[in-house]
C-alpha positions as CSV (number, residue, x, y, z in Angstrom):
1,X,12.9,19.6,7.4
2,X,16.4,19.8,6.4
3,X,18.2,23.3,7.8
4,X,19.3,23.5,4.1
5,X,15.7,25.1,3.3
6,X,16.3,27.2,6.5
7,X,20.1,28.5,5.2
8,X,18.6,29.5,1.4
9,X,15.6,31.5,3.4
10,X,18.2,33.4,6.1
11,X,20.6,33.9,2.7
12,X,17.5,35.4,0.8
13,X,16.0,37.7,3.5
14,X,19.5,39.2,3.8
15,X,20.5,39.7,0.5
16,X,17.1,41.1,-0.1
17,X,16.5,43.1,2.7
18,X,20.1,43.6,5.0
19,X,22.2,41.0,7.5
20,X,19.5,42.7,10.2
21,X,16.3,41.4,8.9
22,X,17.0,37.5,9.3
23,X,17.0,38.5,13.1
24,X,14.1,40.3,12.9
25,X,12.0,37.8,11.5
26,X,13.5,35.2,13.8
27,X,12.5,37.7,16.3
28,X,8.8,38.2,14.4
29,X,8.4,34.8,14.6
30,X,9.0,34.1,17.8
31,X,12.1,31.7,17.1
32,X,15.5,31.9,18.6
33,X,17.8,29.3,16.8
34,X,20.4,29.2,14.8
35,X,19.5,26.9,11.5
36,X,22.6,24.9,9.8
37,X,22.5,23.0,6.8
38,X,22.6,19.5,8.2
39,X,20.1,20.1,10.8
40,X,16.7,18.6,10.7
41,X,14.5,21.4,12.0
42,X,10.3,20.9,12.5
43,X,8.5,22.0,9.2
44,X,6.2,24.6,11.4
45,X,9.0,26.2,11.8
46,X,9.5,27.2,8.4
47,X,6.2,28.1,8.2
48,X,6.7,31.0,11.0
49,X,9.5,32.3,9.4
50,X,7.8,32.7,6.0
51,X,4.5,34.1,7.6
52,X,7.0,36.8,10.0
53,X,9.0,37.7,6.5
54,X,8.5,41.5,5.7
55,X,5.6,42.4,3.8
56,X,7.5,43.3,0.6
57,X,7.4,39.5,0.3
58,X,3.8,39.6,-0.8
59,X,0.6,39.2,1.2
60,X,-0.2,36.0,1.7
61,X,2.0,32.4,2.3
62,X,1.9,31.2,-1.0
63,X,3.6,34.7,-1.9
64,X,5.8,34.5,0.4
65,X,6.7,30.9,-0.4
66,X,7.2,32.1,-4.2
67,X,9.2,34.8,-3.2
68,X,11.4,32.8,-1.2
69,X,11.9,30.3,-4.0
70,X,12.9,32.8,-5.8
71,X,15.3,34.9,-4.1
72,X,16.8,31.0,-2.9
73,X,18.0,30.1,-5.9
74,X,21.2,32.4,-6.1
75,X,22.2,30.8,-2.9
76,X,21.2,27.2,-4.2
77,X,23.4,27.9,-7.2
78,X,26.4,29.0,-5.1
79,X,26.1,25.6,-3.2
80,X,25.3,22.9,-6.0
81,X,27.0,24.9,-8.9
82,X,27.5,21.7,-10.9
83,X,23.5,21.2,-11.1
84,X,23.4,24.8,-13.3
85,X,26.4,24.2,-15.7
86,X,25.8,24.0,-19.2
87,X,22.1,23.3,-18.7
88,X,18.7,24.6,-19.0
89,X,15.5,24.9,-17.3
90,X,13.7,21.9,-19.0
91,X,17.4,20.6,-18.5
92,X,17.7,21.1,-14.7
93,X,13.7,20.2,-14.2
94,X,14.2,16.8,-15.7
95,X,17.2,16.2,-13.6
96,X,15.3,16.2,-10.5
97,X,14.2,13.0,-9.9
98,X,17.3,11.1,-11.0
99,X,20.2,13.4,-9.8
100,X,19.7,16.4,-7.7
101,X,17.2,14.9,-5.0
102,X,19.4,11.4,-4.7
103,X,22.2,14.1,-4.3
104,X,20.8,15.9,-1.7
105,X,19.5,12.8,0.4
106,X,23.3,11.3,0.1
107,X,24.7,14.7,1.2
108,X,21.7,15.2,3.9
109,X,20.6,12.2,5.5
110,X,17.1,12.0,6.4
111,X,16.3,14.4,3.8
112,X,12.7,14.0,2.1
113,X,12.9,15.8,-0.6
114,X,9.2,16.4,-3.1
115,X,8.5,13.6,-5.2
116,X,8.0,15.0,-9.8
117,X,6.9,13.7,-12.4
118,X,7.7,15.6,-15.4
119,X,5.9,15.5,-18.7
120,X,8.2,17.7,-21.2
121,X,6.5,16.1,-24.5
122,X,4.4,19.4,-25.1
123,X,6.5,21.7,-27.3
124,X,6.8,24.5,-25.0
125,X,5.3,23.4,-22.4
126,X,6.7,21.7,-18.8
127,X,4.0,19.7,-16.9
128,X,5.8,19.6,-13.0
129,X,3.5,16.7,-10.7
130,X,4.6,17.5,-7.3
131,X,3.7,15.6,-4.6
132,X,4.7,15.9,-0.8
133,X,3.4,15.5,2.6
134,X,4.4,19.0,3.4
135,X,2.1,20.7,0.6
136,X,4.8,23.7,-0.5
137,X,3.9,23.2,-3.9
138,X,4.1,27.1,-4.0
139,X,7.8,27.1,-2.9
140,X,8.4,24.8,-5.9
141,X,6.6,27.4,-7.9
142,X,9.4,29.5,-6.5
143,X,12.6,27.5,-7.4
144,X,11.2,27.1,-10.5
145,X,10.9,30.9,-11.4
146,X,14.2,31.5,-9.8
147,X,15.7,29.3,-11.9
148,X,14.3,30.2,-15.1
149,X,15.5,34.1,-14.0
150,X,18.8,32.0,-13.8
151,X,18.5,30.6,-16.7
152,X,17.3,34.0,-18.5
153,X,14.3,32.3,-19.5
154,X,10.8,33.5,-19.8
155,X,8.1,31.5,-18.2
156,X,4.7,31.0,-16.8
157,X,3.8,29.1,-14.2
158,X,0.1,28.1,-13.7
159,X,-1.4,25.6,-11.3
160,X,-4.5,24.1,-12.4
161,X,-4.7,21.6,-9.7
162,X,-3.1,22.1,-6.3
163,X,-3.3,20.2,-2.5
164,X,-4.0,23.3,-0.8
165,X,-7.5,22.7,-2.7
166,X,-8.1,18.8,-2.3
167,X,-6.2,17.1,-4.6
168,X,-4.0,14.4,-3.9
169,X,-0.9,16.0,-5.8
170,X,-0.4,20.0,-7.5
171,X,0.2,20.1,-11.1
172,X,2.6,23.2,-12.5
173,X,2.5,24.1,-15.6
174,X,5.3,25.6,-17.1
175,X,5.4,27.7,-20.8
176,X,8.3,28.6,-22.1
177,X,8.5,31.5,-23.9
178,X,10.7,32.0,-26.9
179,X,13.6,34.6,-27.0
């Protein structure tokens, strides 16, 4: 995994919580590296630092995984500001596909980023297909909230069909909620 994931987590847990909490979850989880943006880190790794983040984050991984998502985005913002200007969440979500992930894998080579399809023909509604090999459908769940908090937009986000449960891909569904 790309140390790019790594960078918006450290960035998160210390805005959240203080510069001295990224060490101690490093320390929590039993890791002693330092993560950079272009490094290609092993994906277990990211799991240990989500399951060592402070309980505030919620109980389980898939709360945890939302709550980084979340708290990522103003860093993800600060380091792809063109991806957020003069755009909206259906905006931004339909961009996915054909210009932010093509970005990222020319700026990080190697980089695997999920694989959407989006289905925005329901008024109101977003339906998100993600697919990946590393199942973090829950972090997307994350970004997606975070952005719509960006965005001052009101959503919710179900998931009636997810990997973590046997299927082959997780569907989000998104409702946008008029102002």
């Amino acid at each position: 995994m790309k140390g790019l994931i790594f960078s918006a987590v450290e960035h998160a847990v210390e805005r959240v919580f203080g510069p001295g909490e990224w060490d101690d979850v490093l320390d929590n989880a039993q890791l002693d590296g330092a993560y950079t943006s272009l490094g290609n880190y092993d994906d277990a790794e990211l799991v240990a630092i989500v399951n060592a983040l402070p309980e505030d984050t919620g109980p389980g991984i898939d709360d945890r995984l939302r709550w980084v998502g979340v708290n990522a985005m103003p860093f993800l913002v600060d380091a792809f500001p063109k991806f957020f200007e003069d755009i909206d969440l259906r905006g931004l979500l339909s961009s996915l596909n054909h210009m932010i992930h093509p970005e990222v894998r020319k700026l990080y080579p190697g980089a695997t980023p999920p694989d959407f399809d989006i289905d925005d023909s329901e008024e109101g509604i977003i339906s998100l297909r993600y697919q990946s090999e590393r199942k973090l459908c829950w972090l997307a769940e994350g970004f997606v909230l975070g952005a719509a908090a960006r965005f001052d937009e009101s959503i919710t986000v179900k998931q009636p069909q997810c990997m973590h449960v046997g299927a082959d891909h997780c569907d989000l569904r998104i409702e946008i909620h008029p102002s």
